[in-house]
C-alpha positions as CSV (number, residue, x, y, z in Angstrom):
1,X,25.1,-19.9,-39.3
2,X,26.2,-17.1,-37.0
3,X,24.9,-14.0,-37.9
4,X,21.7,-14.8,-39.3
5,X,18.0,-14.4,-38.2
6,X,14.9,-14.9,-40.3
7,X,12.5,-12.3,-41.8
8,X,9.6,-13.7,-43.5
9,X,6.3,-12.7,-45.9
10,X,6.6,-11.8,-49.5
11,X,6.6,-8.3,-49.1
12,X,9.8,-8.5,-46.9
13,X,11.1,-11.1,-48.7
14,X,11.2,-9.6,-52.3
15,X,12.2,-5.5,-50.8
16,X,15.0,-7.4,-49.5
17,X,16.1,-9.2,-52.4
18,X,15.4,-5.8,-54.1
19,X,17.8,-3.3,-52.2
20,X,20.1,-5.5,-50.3
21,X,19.8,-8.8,-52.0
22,X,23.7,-9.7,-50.8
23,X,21.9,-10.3,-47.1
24,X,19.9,-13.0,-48.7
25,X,21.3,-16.2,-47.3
26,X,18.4,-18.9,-48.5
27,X,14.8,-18.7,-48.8
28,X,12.6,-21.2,-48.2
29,X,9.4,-22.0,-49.4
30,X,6.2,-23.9,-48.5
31,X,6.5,-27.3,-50.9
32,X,2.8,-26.9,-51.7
33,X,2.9,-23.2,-52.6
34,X,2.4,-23.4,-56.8
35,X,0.9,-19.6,-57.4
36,X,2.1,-17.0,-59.4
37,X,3.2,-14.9,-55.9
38,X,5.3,-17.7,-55.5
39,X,6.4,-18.3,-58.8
40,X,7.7,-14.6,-59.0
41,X,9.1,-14.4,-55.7
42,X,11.3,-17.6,-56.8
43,X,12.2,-15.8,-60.5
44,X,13.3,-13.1,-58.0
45,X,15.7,-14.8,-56.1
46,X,17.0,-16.5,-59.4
47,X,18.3,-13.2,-60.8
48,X,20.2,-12.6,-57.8
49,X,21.3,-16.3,-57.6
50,X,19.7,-17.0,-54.2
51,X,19.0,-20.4,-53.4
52,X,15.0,-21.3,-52.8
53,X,14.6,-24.6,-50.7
54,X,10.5,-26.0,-50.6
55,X,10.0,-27.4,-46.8
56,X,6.7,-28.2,-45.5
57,X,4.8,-26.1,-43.5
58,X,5.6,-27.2,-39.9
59,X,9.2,-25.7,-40.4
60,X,8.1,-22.5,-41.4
61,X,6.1,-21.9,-38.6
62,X,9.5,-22.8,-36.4
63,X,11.6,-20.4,-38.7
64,X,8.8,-17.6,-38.0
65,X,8.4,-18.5,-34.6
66,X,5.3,-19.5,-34.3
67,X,1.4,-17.7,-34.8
68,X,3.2,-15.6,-37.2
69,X,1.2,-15.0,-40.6
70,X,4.8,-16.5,-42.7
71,X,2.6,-16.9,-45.9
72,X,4.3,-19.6,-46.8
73,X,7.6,-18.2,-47.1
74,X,10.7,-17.5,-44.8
75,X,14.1,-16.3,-45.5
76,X,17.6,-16.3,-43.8
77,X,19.5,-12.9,-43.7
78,X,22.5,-11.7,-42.3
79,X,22.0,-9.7,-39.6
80,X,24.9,-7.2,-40.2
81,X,24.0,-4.2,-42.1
82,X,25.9,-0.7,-42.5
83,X,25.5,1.4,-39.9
84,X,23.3,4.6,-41.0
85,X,23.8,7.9,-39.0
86,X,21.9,10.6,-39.0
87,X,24.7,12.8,-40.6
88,X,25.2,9.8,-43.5
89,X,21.6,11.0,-44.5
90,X,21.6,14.6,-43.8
91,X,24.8,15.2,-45.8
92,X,23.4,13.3,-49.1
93,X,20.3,15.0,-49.4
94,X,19.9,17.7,-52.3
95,X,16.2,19.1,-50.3
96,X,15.4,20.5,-47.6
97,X,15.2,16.9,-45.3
98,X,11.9,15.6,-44.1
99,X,12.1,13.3,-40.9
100,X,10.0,11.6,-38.8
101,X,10.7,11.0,-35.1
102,X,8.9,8.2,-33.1
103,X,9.3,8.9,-29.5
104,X,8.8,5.7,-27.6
105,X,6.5,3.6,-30.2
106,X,6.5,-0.5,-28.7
107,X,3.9,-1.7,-30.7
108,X,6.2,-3.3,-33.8
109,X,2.7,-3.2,-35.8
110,X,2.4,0.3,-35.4
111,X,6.2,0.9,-36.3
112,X,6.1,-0.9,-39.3
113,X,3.0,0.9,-40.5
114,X,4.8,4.3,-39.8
115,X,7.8,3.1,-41.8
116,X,5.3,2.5,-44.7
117,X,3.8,5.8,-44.3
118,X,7.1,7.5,-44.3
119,X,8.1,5.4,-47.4
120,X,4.9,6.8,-49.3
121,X,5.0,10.1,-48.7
122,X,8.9,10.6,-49.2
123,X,10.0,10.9,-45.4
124,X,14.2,10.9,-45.7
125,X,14.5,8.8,-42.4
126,X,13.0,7.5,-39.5
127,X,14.2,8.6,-36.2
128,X,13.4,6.8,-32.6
129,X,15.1,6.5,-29.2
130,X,17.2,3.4,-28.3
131,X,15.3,3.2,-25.2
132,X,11.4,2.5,-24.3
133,X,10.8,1.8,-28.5
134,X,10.2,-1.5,-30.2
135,X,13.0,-2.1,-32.7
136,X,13.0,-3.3,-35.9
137,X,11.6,-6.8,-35.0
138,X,10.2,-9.4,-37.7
139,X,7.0,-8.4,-37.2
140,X,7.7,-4.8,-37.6
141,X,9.9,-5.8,-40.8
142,X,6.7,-8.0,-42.1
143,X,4.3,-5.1,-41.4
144,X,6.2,-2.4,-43.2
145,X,6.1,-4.2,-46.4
146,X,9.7,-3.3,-47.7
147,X,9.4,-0.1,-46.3
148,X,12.2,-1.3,-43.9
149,X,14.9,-1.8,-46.2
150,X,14.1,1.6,-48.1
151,X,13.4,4.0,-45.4
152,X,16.6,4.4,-43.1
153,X,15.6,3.7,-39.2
154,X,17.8,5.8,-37.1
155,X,18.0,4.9,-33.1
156,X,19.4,7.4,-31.0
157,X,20.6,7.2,-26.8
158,X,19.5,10.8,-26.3
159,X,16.7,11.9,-28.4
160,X,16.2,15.3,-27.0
161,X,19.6,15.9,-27.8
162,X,19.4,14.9,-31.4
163,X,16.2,17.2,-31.8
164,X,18.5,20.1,-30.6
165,X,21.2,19.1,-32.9
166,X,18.6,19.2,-36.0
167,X,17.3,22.5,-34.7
168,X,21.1,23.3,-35.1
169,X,21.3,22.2,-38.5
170,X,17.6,24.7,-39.3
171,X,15.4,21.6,-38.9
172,X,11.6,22.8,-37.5
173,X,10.9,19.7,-35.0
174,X,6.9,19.9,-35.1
175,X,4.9,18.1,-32.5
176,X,1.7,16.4,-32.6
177,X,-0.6,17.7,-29.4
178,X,-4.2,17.2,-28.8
179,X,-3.6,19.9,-26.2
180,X,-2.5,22.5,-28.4
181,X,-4.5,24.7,-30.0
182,X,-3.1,25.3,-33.1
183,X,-4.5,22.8,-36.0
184,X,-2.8,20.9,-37.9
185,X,-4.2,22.7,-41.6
186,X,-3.7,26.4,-40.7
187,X,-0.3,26.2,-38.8
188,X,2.1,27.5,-41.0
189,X,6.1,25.8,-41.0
190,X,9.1,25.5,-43.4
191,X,10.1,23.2,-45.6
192,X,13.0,21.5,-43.4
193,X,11.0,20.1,-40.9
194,X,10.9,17.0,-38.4
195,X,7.7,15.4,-37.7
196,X,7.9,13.7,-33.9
197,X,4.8,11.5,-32.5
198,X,4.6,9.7,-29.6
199,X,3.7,6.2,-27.8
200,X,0.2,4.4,-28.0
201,X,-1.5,6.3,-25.1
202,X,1.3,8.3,-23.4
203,X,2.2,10.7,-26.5
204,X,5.3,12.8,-25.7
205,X,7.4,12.7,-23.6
206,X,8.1,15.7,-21.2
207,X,11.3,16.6,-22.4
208,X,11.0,15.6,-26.0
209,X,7.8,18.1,-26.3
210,X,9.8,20.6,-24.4
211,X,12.1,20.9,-26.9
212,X,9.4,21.2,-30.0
213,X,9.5,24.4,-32.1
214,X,6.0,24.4,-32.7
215,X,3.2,22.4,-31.6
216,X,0.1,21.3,-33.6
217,X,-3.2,19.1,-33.6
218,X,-5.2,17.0,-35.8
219,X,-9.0,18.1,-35.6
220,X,-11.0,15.0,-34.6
221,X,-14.6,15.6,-35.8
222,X,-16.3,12.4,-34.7
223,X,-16.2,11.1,-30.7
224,X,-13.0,9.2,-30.5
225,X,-10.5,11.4,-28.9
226,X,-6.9,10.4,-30.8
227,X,-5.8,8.1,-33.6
228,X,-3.1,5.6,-34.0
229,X,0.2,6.7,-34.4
230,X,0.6,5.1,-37.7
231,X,-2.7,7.1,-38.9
232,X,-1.6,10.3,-37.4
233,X,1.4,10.0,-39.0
234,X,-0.4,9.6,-42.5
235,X,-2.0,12.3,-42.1
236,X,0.6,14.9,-40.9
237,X,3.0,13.5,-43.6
238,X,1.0,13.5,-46.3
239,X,0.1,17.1,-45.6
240,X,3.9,18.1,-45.4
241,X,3.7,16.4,-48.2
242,X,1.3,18.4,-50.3
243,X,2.8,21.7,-48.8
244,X,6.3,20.9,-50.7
245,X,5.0,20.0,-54.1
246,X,4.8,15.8,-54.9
């Protein structure tokens, strides 16, 4: 079937069937798979009269593509999805937006744990750069735990360009910076704000931290000298969070 790829675990799976269960093709399940996850995940796709085929386990691990934790269960989805732009979300919203921005993350672990992160704390969208960034791969999909099908992911060609457009619009952009000397819990913002992190190791790039209103740090109290990207981005969120009332 053109037009298809597989995404796989239960999380996945059932946020799928959940939000977009039309781009369900078939799931399929490990034969020997009798628990209640399973049980429920097949009641699931039931209600939205999806069909659940048992196959052994050997198949699975071909639809996954191999040393992938499937957990016994694999569906096929169509790949086309609506186009989301960054205007399609702006427009809709009835707050002041909260966005983050992920310049240049390629680890799809650490995507799909910042797509969580943004999910939990209420983040509008996710923005990243076509270019030198991971994608929304299955592994990324897997890792954000349906976060992926509620959190829009917005790639753009020219990221500095769409910070300056949001800055247009009365967006803060606020950048994470060891360097900086401003901390993260006395620096001061407003509620419309974009929250931009960068890649494992390299942080910002030149341009994209250029073009930052403000500039801010976590305080590290221990010896290591930076978290991951996914932590970091807990932790700013979650105090943007806090700042504009749950």
């Amino acid at each position: 079937m053109s037009n298809t790829s597989f995404i796989y675990g239960f999380h996945a799976i059932t946020a799928k069937l959940r939000h977009q269960p039309e781009a369900v093709v078939e799931i399929f399940i490990d034969a020997d798979r009798h628990d209640a996850r399973a049980r429920d995940l097949i009641r699931h796709a039931e209600l939205q009269s999806v069909r659940v085929m048992p196959v052994d386990g050997k198949r699975l691990e071909g639809m996954a593509g191999g040393g992938r934790r499937h957990q016994g269960v694999v569906a096929r989805v169509t790949s086309e999805k609506r186009p989301v732009s960054l205007d399609d979300v702006l427009e809709t919203l009835e707050e002041p937006p909260f966005l983050l921005v992920l310049d240049g993350v390629q680890d799809p672990h650490n995507l799909g744990a910042c797509l969580r992160v943004a999910d939990a704390a209420g983040v509008h969208a996710v923005i990243a750069p076509k270019d030198r960034a991971v994608g929304l791969t299955q592994t990324a999909i897997k890792v954000a735990s349906g976060a992926a099908e509620s959190v829009p992911y917005i790639t753009v060609t020219n990221l500095a360009r769409t910070l300056r457009e949001l800055r247009e619009r009365d967006i803060w952009i606020i950048g994470t910076d060891a360097e900086t000397d401003e901390g993260l819990y006395e620096a001061e913002w407003p509620q419309a704000t974009a929250w931009v992190l960068g890649a494992e190791g390299d942080g910002m790039r030149r341009l994209t931290r250029e073009t930052c209103d403000q500039l801010v740090t976590i305080p590290m109290m221990g010896s290591v000298q930076s978290l991951n990207v996914s932590v970091a981005a807990g932790v700013c969120l979650y105090e943007a969070r806090r700042r504009r009332g749950v």
